[in-house]
Steps between C-alpha positions, in 0.01 A plus 500: 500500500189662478215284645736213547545522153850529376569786320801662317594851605456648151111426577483572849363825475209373263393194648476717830299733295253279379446292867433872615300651206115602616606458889470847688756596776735167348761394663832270481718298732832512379674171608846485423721205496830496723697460210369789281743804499387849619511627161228184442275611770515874398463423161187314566355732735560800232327252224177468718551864630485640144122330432251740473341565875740398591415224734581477833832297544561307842842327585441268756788435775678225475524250828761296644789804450623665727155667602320255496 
């Protein structure tokens, strides 16, 4: 989802790009479901990390584990 907007990975990367375009110093809060794979959440994080900036990419921590 990008903007609570569903979106399919294939256009991750450019539906990110064009909620970011004309912001300086953009960033992104990578939220990733409990069910995606690791190779999901890298996979998305290398998508977003490959716009040009790039923008800055936050992974918030997730509560109610074992931390928290």
């Amino acid at each position: 989802m990008v903007d609570g907007a569903p979106v399919p990975f294939a256009g991750l990367a450019d539906a990110v790009s064009g909620r970011l375009s004309g912001r300086r110093d953009a960033a992104v809060v990578l939220v990733v479901s409990p069910e995606a794979t690791y190779e999901s959440m890298v996979a998305a994080y290398a998508a977003i990390a490959a716009l040009p900036g790039p923008p800055r990419i936050a992974l918030p921590r997730r509560s109610g584990g074992r931390d928290g």
